[in-house]
C-alpha positions as CSV (number, residue, x, y, z in Angstrom):
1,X,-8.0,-12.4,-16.9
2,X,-5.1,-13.4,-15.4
3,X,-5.3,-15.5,-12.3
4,X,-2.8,-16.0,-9.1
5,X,-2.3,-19.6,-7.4
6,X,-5.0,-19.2,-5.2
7,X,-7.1,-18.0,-7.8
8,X,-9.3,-21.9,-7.6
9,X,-8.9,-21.7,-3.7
10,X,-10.8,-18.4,-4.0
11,X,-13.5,-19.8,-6.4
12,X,-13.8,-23.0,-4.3
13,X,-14.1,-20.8,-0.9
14,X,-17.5,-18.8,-2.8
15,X,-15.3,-15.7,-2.4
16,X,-17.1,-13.0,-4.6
17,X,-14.9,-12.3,-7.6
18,X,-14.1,-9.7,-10.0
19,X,-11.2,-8.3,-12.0
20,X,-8.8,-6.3,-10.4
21,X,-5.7,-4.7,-12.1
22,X,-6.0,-7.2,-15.0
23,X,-6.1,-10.5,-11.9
24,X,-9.2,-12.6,-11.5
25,X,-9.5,-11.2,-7.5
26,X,-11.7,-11.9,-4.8
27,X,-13.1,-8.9,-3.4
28,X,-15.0,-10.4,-0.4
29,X,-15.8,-13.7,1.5
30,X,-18.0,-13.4,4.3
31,X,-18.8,-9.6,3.9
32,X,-16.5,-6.5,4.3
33,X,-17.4,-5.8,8.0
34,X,-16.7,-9.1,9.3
35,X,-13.6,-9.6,7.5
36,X,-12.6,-5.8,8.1
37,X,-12.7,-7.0,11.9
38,X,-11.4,-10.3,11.6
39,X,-7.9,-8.7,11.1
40,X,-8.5,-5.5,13.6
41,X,-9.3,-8.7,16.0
42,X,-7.6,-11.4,15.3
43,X,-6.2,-12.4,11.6
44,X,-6.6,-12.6,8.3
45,X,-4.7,-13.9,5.1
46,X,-4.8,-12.0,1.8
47,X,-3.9,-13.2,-1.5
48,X,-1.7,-10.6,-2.8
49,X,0.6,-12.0,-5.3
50,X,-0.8,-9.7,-8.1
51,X,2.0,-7.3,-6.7
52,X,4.7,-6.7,-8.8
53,X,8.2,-7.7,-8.0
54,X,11.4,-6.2,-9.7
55,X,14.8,-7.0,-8.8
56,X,17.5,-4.1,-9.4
57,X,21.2,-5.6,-9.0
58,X,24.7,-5.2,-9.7
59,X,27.1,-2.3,-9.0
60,X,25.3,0.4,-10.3
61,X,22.1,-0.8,-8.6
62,X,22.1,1.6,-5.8
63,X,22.9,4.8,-7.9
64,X,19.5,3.3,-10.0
65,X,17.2,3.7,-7.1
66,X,18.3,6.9,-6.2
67,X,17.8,8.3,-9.4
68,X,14.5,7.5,-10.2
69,X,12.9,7.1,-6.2
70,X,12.5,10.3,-4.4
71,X,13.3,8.7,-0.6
72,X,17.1,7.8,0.3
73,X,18.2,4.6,-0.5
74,X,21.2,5.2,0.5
75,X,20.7,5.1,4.2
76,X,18.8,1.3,4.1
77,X,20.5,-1.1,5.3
78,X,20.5,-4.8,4.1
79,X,16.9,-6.7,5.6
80,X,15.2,-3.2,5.8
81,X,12.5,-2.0,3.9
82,X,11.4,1.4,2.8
83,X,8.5,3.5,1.3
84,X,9.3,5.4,-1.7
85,X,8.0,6.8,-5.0
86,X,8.9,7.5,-8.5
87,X,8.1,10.7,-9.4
88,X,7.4,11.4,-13.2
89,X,8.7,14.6,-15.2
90,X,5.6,16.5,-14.5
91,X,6.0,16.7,-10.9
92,X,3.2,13.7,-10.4
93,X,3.8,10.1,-9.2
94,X,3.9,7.0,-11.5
95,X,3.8,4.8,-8.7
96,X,4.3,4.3,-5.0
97,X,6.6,1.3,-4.1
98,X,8.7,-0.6,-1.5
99,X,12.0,-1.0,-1.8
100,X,13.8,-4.1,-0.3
101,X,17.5,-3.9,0.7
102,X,17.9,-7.5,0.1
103,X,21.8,-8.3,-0.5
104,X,24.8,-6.2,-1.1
105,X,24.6,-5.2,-4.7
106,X,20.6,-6.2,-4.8
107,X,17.3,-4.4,-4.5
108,X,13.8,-6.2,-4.3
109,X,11.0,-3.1,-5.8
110,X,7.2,-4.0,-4.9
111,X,5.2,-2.2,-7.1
112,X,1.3,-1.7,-7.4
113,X,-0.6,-4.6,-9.3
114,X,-2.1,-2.0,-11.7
115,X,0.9,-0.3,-12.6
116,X,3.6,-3.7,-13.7
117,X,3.9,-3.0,-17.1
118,X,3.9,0.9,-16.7
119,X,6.6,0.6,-14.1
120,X,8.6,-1.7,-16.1
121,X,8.6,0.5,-18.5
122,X,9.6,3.2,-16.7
123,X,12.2,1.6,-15.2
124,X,14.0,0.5,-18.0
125,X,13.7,3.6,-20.1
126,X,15.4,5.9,-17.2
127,X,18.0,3.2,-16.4
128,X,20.8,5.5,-17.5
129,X,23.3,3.9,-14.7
130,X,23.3,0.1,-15.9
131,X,22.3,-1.6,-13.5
132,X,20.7,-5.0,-14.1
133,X,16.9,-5.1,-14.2
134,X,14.7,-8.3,-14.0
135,X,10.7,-8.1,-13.7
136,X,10.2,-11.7,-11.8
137,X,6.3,-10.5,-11.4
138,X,5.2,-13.5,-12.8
139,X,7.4,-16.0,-10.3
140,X,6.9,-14.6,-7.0
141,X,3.6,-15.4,-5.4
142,X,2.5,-13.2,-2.2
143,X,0.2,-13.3,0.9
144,X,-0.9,-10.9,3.9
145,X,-0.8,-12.4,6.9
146,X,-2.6,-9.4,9.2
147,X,-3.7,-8.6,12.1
148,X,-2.6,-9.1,16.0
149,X,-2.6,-12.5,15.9
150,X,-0.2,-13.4,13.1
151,X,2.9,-13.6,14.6
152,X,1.7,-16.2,17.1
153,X,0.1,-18.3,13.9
154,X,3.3,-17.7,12.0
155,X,5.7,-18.6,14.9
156,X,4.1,-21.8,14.3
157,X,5.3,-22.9,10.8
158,X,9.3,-21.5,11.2
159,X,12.5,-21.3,13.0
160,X,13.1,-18.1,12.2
161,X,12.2,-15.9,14.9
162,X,9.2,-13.6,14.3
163,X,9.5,-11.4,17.1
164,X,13.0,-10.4,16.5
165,X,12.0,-8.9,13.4
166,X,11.3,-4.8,13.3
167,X,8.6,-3.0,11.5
168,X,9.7,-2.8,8.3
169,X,12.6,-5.0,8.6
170,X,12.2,-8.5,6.5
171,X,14.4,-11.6,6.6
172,X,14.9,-15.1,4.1
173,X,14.4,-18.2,5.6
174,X,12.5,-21.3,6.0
175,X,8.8,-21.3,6.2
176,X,6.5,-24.4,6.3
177,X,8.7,-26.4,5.5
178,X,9.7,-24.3,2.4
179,X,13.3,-22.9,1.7
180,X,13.8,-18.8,0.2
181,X,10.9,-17.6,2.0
182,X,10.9,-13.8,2.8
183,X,9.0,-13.0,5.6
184,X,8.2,-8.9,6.1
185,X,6.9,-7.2,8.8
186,X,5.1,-5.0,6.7
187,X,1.3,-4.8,5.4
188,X,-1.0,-2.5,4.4
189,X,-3.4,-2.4,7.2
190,X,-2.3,-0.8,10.5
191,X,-3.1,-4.3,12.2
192,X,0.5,-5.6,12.0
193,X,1.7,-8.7,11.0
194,X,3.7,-9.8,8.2
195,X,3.8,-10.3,4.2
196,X,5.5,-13.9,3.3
197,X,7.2,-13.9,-0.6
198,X,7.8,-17.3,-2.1
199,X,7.9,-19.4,-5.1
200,X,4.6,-19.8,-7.0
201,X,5.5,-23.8,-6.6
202,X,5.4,-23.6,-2.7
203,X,1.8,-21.3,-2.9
204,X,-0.8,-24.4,-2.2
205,X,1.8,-25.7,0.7
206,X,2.2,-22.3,2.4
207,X,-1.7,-21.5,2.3
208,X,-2.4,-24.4,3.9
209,X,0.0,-25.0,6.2
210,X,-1.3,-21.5,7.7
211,X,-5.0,-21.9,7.6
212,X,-4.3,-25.3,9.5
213,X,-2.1,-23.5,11.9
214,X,-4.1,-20.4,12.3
215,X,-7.3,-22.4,13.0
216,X,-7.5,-22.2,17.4
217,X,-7.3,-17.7,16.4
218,X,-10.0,-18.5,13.9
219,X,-8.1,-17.3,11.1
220,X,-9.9,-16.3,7.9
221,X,-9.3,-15.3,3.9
222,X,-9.9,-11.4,3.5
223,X,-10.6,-9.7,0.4
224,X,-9.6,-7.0,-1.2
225,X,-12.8,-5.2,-0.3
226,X,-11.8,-5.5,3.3
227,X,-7.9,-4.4,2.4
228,X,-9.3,-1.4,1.5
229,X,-11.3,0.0,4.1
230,X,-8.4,-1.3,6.6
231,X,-5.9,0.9,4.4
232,X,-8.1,3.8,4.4
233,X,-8.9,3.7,8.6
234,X,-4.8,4.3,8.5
235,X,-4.6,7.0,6.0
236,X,-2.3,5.2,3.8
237,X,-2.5,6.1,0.5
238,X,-4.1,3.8,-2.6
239,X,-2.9,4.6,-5.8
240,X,-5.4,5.8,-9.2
241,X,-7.1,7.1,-5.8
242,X,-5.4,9.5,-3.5
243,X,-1.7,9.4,-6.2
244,X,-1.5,9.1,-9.4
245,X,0.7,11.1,-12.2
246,X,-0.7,14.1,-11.3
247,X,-0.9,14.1,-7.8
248,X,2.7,15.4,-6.3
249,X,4.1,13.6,-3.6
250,X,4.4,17.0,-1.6
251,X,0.4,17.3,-1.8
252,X,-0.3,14.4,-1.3
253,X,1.5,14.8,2.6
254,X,4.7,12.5,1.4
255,X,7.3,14.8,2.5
256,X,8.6,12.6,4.6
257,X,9.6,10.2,1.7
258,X,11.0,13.1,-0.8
259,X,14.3,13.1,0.5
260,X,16.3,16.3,-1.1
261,X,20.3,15.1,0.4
262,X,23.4,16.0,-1.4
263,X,24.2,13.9,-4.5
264,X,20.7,12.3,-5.1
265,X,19.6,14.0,-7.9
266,X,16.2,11.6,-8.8
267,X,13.4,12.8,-11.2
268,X,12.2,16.1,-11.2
269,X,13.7,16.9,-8.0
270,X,14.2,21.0,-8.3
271,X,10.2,21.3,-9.0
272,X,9.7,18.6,-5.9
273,X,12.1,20.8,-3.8
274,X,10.2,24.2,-4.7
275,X,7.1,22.8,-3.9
276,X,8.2,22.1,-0.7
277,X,9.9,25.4,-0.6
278,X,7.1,27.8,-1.4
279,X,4.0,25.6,-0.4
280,X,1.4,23.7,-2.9
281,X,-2.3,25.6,-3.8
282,X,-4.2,22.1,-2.7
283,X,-3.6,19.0,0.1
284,X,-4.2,16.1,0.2
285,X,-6.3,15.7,4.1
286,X,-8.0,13.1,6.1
287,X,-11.8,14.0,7.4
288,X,-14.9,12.3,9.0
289,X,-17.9,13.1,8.5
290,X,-20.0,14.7,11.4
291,X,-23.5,14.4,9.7
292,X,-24.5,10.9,8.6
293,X,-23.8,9.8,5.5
294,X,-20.9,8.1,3.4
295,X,-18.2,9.4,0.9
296,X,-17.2,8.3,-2.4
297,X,-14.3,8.6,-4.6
298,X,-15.0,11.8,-7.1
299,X,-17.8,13.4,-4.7
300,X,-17.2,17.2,-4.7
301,X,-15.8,18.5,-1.6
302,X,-17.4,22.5,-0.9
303,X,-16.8,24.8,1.6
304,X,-20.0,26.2,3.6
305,X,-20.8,28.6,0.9
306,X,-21.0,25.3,-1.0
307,X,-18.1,26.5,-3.5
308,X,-15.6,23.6,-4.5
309,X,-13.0,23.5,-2.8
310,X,-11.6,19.9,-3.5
311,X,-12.4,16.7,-4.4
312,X,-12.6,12.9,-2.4
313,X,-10.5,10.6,-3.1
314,X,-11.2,7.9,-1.3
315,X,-14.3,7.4,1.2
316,X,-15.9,4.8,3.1
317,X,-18.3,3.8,6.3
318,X,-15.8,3.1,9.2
319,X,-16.5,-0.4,10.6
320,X,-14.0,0.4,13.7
321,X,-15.6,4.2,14.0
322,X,-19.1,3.6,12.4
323,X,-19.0,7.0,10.2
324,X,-18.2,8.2,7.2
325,X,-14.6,8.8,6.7
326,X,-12.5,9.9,3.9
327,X,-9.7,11.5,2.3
328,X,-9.6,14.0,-0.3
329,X,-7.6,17.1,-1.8
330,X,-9.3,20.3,-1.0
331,X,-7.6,24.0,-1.2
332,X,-4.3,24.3,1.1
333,X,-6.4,26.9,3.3
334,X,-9.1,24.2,4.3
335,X,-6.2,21.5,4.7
336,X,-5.8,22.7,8.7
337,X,-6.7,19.8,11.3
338,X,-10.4,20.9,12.5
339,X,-11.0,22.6,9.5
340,X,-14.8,22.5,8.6
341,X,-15.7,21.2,5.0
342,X,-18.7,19.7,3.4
343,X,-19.3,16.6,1.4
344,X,-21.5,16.7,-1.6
345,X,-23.6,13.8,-1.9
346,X,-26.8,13.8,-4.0
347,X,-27.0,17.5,-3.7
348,X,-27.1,17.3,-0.1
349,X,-24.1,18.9,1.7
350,X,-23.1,17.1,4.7
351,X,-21.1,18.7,7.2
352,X,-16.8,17.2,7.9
353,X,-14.2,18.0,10.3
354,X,-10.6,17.8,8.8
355,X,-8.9,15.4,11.0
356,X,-5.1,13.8,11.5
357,X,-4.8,10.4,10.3
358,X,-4.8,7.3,11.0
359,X,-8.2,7.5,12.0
360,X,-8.0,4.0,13.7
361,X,-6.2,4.4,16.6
């Protein structure tokens, strides 16, 4: 397995381990509730530097991204972030992804743990336009620095000011002491706060500059089995769950990112630009349970005659709402906020109510 550089920190800490897109992860410390509120709270640091990083630069790196991402690149301007995908031939999604405006000429990609090698692959086989590609993966380390209180913590440890920095907007400075830091108000939790990208060198000095600083909020290490029920309280999206290659970004409610302006012609784009022309037969839609109960990824989703109707895709107990929540595609008809559907769970039906997310307020 591979392992990140706070792979040890993890062991030593008793966080409960296991293997995650290849990575030697930890998955909890002191139990998914507590750390799920932790970072609603207050804050919490996750390791996340089994991301993928690829840099896209040169003249042609611009008309790259646009090719193979279905949002705009072409409207982000240097220090801003953006949500994207990249569609595949069959009108699925080979990955979700941020892109990072981060010089003229220069592109940072974040790409999905699970998917490096897949999306390096990709990448480099549709790179009709030249541009220069380098996978630095392996030497950018990454943390998650989430929840209400992590600006004040951070503020702590740089000159650069935290506050002045948008949602979605990143900047490179100096952080703990430590030179080529990007610091990103982005995350992946609905909590705010901000995801720092450095030099696996610097790892041990940033980690503990922050636990020390974060110490009068209480800070705390979160796992990935927290990360997840944060994601899916917002509705945002995990990939080989809710996308994958045969999930459209059109069902799956990313619209908003499939961007269809003059001159962008990215992959696949007349059968993404029908779809949202003539409408999709299934949606991807966010409900909560109304009987008790909890959903799981694959559980059947039926309407009241208990025919199929869809499928979850990702479920869980709430910790903020204390039900069962979930998301799941089911028939476009039954997609409709306040729509009722069941969940099939050992052969009991329990009753839903199609919702808009986020589901934490």
């Amino acid at each position: 397995m591979k392992t990140t550089p706070f792979t040890d920190v993890h062991i030593a800490l008793g966080a409960k381990m296991h293997e995650f897109a290849g990575y030697n992860m930890p998955i909890e410390y002191t139990g998914i509730i507590d750390e799920h509120m932790t970072v609603v709270n207050g804050v919490g640091v996750f390791d996340v530097s089994h991301m993928g990083e690829f840099w896209v630069k040169g003249p042609n790196a611009l008309a790259f991204i646009q090719s193979v991402t279905s949002n705009d690149a072409s409207v982000l301007p240097i220090g801003k972030a953006q949500y994207t995908c990249f569609p595949n031939e069959q009108g699925g999604i080979v990955d979700d992804l941020l892109v990072y405006h981060y010089e003229p000429e220069k592109y940072m990609l974040v790409v999905n743990a699970a998917n490096i090698e897949k999306d390096w692959n990709w990448c480099v086989s549709h790179n009709t336009v030249g541009a220069e590609l380098e996978n630095a993966s392996d030497n950018i380390a990454q943390l998650a620095i989430q929840g209400p209180k992590a600006l004040q913590v951070l503020q702590r440890l740089t000159p650069v000011d935290l506050s002045a920095i948008p949602y979605y907007a990143f900047t490179t400075g100096e952080f703990a002491g430590c030179k080529q830091v990007i610091i990103s108000n982005t995350g992946y939790t609905g909590a705010g706060g901000f995801e720092l990208y450095f030099y696996p060198s610097d790892a041990m000095t940033i980690w503990n500059a922050i636990f020390e600083a974060g110490k009068p909020e209480g800070i705390k290490p979160i796992g990935l089995g927290a990360r997840d029920t944060l994601r899916l309280e917002m509705g945002f999206c995990l990939y080989g769950n809710d996308l994958d290659d045969t999930t459209s970004p059109i069902e799956a409610g990313l619209g908003w990112i499939t961007k269809f302006v003059d001159g962008k012609n990215f992959t696949n784009r007349a059968e993404l630009e029908r779809q949202k022309k003539e409408g999709v037969t299934r949606k991807l839609c966010a409900f909560e349970l109304v009987d008790k109960g909890i959903p799981r990824h694959g559980y059947p989703i039926v309407d009241a005659e208990g025919k199929v109707i869809g499928t979850v895709t990702s479920g869980t107990m709430s910790p903020v709402l204390k039900k069962g929540i979930g998301m799941g595609y089911v028939q476009t008809a039954y997609s409709k906020v306040g729509s009722e559907i069941y969940i099939q769970v050992r052969n009991r039906n329990l009753k839903a109510q199609v919702v808009k997310a986020p589901f934490r307020k």
